[in-house]
C-alpha positions in Angstrom: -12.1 73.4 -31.0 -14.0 70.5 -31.4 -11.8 68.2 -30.4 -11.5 69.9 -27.5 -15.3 69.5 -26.8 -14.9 66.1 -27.1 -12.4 65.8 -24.8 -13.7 67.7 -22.1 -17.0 65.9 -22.4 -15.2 62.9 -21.6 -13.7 64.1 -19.1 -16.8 65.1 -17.5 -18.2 61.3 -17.8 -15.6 59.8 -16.3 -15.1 61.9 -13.3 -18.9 61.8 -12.7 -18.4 57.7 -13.0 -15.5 57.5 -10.9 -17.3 59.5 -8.1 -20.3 57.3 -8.1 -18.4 54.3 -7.9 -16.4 55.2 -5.4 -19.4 55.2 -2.8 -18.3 52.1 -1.3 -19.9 50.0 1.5 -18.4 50.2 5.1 -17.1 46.4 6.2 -15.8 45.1 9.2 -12.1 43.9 8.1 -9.6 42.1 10.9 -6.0 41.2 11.3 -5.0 38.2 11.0 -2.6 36.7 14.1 0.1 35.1 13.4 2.3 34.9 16.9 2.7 31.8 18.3 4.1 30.8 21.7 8.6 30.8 21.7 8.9 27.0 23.1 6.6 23.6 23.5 6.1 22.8 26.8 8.7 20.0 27.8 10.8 20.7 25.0 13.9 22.4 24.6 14.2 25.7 22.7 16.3 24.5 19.7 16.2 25.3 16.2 17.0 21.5 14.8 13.5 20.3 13.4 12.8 16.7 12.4 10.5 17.7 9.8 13.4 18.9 7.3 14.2 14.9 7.5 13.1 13.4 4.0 10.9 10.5 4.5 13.2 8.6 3.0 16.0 8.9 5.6 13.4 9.1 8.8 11.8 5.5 8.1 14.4 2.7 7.8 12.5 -0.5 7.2 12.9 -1.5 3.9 9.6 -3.1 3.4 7.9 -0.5 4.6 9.8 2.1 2.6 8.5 0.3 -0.6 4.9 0.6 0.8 4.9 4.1 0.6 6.8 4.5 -2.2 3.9 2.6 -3.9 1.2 4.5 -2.5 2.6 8.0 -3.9 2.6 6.1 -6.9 -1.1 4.8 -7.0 -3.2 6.0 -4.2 -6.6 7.4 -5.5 -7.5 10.1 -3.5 -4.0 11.8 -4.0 -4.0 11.1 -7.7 -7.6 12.8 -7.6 -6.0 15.1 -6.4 -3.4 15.7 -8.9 -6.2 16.8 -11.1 -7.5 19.0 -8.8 -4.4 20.5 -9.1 -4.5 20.5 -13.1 -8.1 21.8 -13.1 -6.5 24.8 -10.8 -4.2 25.4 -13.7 -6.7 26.2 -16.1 -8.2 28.8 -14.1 -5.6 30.6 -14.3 -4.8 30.3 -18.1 -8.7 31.3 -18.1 -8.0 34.2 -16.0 -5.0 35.6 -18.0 -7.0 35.4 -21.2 -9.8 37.6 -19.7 -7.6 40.7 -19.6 -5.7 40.1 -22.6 -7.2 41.7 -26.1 -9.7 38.8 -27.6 -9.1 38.6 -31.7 -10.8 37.0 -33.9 -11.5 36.6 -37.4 -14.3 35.9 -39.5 -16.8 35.7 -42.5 -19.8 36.7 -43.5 -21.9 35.5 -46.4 -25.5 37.0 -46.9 -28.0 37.8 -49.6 -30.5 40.3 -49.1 -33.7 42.0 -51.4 -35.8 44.6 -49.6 -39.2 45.2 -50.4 -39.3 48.3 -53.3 -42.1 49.5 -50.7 -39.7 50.3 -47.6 -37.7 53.8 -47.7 -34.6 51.3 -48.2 -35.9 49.9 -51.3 -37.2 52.8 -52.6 -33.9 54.5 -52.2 -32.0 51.8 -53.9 -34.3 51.5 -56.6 -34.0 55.2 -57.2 -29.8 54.9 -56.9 -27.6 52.9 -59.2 -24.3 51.2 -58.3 -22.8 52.8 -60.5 -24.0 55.2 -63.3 -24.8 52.8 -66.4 -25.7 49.9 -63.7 -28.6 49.5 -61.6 -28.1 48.0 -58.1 -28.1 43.9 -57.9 -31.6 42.6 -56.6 -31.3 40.6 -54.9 -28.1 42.3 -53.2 -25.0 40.7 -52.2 -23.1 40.9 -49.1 -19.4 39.5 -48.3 -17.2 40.5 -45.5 -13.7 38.9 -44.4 -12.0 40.9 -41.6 -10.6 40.8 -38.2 -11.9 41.7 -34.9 -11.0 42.6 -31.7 -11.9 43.5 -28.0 -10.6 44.5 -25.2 -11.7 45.2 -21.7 -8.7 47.9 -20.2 -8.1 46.4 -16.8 -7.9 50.2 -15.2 -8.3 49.2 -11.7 -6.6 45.7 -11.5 -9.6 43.7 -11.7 -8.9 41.1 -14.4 -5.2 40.9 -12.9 -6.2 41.0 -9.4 -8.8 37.5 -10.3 -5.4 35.8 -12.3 -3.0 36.7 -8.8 -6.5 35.0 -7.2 -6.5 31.9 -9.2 -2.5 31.2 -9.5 -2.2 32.1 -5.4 -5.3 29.1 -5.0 -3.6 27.0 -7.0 -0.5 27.1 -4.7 -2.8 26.6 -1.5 -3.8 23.7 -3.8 -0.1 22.4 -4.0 0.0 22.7 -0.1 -3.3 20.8 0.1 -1.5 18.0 -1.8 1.4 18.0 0.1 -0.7 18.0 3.3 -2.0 14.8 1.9 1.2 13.3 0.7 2.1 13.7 4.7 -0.7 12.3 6.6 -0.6 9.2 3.6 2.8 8.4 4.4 1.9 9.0 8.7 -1.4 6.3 8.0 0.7 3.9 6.1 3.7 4.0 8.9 1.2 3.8 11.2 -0.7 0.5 10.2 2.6 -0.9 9.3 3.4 -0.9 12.9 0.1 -1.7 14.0 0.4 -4.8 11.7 4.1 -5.7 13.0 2.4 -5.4 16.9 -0.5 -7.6 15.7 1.6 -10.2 14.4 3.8 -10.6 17.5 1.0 -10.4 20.1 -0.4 -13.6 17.5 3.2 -15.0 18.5 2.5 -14.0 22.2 -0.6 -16.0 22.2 0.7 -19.1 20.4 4.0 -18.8 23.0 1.1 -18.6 25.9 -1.0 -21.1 24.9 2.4 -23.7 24.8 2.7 -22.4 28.2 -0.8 -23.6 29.6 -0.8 -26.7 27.8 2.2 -27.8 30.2 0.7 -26.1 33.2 -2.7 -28.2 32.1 -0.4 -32.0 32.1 1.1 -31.0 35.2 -2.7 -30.1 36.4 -3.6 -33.4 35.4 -0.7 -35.7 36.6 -1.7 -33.7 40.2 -5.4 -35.4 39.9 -3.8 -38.1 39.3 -1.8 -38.6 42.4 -5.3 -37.0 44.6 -3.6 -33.4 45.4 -6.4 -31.2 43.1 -9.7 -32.3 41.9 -11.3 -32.2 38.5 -12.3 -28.2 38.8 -8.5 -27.4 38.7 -8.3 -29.6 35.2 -11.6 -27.6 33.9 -10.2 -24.2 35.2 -6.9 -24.7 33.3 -8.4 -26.4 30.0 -11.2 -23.6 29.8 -8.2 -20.9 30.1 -6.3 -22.3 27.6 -9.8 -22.5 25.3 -9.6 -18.5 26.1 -6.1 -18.2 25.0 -7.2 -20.0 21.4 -10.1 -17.8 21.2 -8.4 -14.6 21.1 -6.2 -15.8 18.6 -9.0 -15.2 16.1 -10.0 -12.0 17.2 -6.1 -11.2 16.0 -6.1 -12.7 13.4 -9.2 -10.9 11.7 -7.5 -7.4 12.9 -4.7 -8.4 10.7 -6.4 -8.9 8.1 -8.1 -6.2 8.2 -5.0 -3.6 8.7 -3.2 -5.6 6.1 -6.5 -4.6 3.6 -6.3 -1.0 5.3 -2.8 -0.7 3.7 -3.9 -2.2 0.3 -6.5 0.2 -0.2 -4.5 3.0 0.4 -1.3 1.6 -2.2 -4.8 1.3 -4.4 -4.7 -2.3 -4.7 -6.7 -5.1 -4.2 -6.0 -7.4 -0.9 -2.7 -9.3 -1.2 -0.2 -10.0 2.0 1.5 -7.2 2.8 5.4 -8.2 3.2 7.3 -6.9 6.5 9.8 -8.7 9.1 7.7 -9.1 12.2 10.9 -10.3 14.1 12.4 -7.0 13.8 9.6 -5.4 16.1 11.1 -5.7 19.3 13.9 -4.7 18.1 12.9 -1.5 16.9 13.6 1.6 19.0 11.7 5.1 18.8 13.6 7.5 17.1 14.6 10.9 19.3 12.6 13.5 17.5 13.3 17.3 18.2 10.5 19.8 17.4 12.5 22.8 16.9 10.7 26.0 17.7 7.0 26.4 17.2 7.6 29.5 14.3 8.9 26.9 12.3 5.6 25.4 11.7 4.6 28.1 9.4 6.7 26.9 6.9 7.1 23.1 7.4 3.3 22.5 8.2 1.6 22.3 4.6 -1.7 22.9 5.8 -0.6 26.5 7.1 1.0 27.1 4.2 -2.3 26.2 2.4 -4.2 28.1 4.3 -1.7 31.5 4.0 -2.0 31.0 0.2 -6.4 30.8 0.7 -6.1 34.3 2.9 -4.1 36.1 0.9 -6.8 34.7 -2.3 -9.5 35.7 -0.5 -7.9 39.4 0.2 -7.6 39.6 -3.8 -11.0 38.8 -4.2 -12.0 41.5 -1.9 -10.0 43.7 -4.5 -11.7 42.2 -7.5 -15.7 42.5 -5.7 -14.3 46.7 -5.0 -13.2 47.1 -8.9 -17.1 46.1 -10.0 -18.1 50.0 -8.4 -15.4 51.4 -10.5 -15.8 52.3 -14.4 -14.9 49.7 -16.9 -13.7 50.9 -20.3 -13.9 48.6 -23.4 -12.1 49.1 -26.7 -13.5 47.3 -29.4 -12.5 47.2 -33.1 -12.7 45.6 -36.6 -10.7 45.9 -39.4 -11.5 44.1 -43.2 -13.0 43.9 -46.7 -16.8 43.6 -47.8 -18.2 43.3 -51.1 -21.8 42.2 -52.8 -19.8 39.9 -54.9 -16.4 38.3 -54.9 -14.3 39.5 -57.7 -14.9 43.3 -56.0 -13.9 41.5 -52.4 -9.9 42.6 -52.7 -10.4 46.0 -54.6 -9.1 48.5 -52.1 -9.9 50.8 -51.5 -13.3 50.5 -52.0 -13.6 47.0 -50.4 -12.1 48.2 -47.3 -14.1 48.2 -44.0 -13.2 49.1 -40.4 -14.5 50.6 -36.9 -13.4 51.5 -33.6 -15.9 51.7 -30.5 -15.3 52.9 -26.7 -17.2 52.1 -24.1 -17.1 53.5 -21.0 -19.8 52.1 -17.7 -20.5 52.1 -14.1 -22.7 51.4 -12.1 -25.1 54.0 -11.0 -28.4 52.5 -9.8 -29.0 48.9 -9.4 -25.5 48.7 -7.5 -27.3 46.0 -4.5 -25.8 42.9 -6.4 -22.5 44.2 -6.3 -22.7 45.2 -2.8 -23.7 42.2 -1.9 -20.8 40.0 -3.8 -18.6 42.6 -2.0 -19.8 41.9 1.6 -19.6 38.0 0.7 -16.0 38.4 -0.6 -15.0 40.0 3.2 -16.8 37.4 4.8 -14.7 35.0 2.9 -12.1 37.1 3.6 -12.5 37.0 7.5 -13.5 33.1 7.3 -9.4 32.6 5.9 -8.8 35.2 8.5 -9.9 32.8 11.4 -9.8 29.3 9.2 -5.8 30.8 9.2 -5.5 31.3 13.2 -7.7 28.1 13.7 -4.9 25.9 11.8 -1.8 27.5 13.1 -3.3 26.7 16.7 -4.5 23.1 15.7 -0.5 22.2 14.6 1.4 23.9 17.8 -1.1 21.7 20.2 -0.4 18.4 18.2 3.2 19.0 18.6 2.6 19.9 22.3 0.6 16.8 22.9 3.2 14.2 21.2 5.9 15.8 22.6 4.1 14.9 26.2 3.0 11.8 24.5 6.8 10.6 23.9 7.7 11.2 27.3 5.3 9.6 28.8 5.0 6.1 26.3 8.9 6.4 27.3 8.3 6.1 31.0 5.2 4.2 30.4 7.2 1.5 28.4 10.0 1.2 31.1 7.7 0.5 34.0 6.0 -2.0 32.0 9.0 -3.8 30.9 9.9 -4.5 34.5 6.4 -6.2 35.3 6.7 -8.5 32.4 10.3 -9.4 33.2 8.4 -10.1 37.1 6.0 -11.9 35.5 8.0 -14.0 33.6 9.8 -14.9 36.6 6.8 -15.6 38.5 5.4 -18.0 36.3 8.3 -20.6 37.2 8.0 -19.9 40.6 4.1 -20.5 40.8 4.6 -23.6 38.7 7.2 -24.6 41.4 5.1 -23.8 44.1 2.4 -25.7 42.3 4.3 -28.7 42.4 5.5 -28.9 45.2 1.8 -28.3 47.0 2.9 -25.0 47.9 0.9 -22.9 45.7 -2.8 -22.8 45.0 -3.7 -23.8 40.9 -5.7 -20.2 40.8 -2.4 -18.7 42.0 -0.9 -20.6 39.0 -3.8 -19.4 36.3 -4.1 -16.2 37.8 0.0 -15.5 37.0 -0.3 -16.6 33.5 -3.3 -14.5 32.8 -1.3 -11.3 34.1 1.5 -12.3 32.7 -0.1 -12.4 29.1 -1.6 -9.3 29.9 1.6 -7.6 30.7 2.8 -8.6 27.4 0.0 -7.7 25.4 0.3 -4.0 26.6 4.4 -4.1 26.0 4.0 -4.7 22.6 0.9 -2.0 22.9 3.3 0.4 24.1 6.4 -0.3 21.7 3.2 0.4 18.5 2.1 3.4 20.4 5.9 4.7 20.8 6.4 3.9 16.9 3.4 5.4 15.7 3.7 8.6 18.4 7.0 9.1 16.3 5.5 9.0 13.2 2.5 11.5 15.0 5.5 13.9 15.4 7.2 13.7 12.5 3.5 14.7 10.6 3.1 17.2 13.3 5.9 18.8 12.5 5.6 18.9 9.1 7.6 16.3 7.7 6.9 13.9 4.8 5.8 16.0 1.6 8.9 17.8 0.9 
């Protein structure tokens, strides 16, 4: 009969916790979208993506193959954050351990004597410890035991924070592997910056051969009376221009050479690569698949899929705090006033068992407030989510027009250098034979550097647009 008192006033408690717990606040909650358009404009609808190509196959330079082979191997920031990555770990060992039973064991040495003037130590003056022996003054007290705790994870809580921590730590992965991509795209990227560097140095050097003929000829013209001295000074002050810009490219190489030695996470040293090669390198034919695709190659979607469906836990974990929360706690053991009595059982023998059962009834703002904050978190993945997904299908979109258009852009421009070319010998003919003006002479060679300069522009921006898709699309990290 008692027992079922007990019980039914149990009963009672908990049902009157549950219900004021369940009192939750009214939030504003949103779907995420995850649609994305069937095709890239300009692009073909096929399934074939270039981002399933390992980095290792897609770049075929050898030199700089073994840049960023280095650079996985020692860059800072991604090594950083490898520990990040570690740290993230740990949470969620931390996390598992909170709603898993906490044992412990322990010892307890004390000595105690209580004033003969308190109802204590009038009670154990008036009481022996046994009945020929008076009780020890002062009076012993050794304990030994085991205990334990245990918070019973009724509503998912504890569980719902571990799924929280180990689903963060994969958006963490993703973040690395978002990093791994745009390190290798940066590296490819300055290599063939460097490679265009170094052959609009050669173009300059070629050029300034060029105008050093065009200035004897200028000269040997004085000579005979046909031009005066301002055609000498036009042609010796364009070929002082020529030098000049030599330095001007020179310091950019230096400083992209030192742009790829910080990220390999080294100090400056010359960075090896075939310059001759450039020219001779063609743009690879990248296909983008189909934008759907980019929810699984893209690692920063994937990251930020992994955050949302974090923060959604959370949300979980801030609702549990209205519920009840029962604890079990417990001890088990031996305690004696002095040690040889220690391991007599079963006198020595000591142990409790303790429920607690809580919710919160009145000062409940906090925990409204820590649940509004985890939606808003919630709805910040929500658009953060959307935001990303849009941000990859217009890169793709835009180097997919960029390719096409550096394609046409390149062709047209090979044509005026080749007319160029060709019309430096015919100016220089012209020249001689007193049938060309000298400015008609300086003005072709200054176009036709100019024309060469923005070829070799056009071949770096084709490279690196490549590259541009090939991050775009995901590639690199897998």
């Amino acid at each position: 009969m008692l027992k079922q008192r007990i019980y039914q006033s149990l009963s009672a408690a908990c049902l009157a916790l549950a219900v004021a717990g369940c009192k939750l606040p009214q939030l504003v909650g949103r779907n995420v979208n995850r649609s994305v358009p069937t095709t890239y404009a300009g692009s073909p609808q096929d399934t074939l993506s270039t981002a399933k190509v390992r980095w290792q196959e897609f770049f075929t330079d050898p030199n700089l193959k073994a840049l960023i082979d280095s650079a996985l191997q020692r860059n800072q920031e991604l090594n950083i954050t490898q520990q990040e990555l570690q740290i993230a770990r740990n949470e969620i060992q931390a996390r598992k351990g909170e709603y898993l039973p906490s044992v412990s064991l322990g010892a307890q040495a004390a000595l105690d004597r209580v004033s003969r003037y308190t109802i204590q130590g009038a009670t154990e003056d008036q009481i022996n410890i046994q009945p020929d022996r008076r009780t020890p003054d002062p009076l012993g007290n050794l304990q030994l035991g085991a205990y334990a705790s245990w918070e019973v994870d009724i509503w998912h809580k504890l569980r719902n924070a571990r799924k929280s921590a180990a689903t963060r730590y994969l958006a963490s992965v993703e973040g690395r592997n978002f990093m791994v991509t745009n390190l290798i795209s940066e590296i490819a990227t300055s290599y063939y910056e460097l490679l265009a560097l170094d052959n609009q140095l050669a173009i300059l050097q070629q050029n300034i051969e060029i105008q050093a003929n065009a200035l004897k000829v200028v000269r040997q013209e004085k000579e005979a009376a046909r031009v005066t001295e301002l055609a000498v000074k036009r042609f010796e002050a364009q070929i002082q221009n020529t030098t000049s810009q030599q330095y001007g490219i020179r310091q950019r190489i230096v400083e992209t050479e030192n742009r790829i030695n910080f990220l390999l996470g080294r100090f400056p040293q010359p960075i090896a690569r075939n310059d001759a090669e450039f020219n001779g390198l063609v743009p690879k034919l990248m296909q983008a698949g189909v934008p759907a695709q980019l929810l699984s190659n893209r690692p920063d979607i994937r990251q930020a899929e992994q955050q949302l469906v974090a923060a959604k836990l959370d949300v979980l974990v801030a609702r549990a705090n209205f519920y009840p929360s029962l604890g079990i706690s417990g001890g088990v053991g031996v305690g004696a006033f002095k040690p040889g009595l220690l391991f007599t059982t079963p006198g020595a023998l000591l142990y409790s068992i303790a429920g607690d059962l809580s919710a919160p009834l009145i000062n409940r703002n906090g925990i409204k407030a820590l649940y509004s904050t985890a939606n808003a978190f919630q709805l910040q993945a929500v658009y953060n989510y959307e935001k990303t997904v849009l941000n990859a299908y217009l890169e793709v979109a835009n180097q997919v027009a960029n390719i096409d258009n550096l394609e046409k852009s390149y062709e047209a421009k090979a044509l005026e250098v080749r007319a160029l070319s060709l019309s430096i010998r015919i100016s220089n003919s012209l020249f001689k034979s007193v049938r060309a003006d000298y400015t008609e002479v300086l003005f072709t060679q200054r176009d036709a550097l100019n024309a060469r300069f923005d070829l070799t522009e056009n071949k770096m921006k084709q490279l690196n647009a490549t590259v541009s898709m090939y991050r775009a699309l995901g590639g690199g990290w897998n």
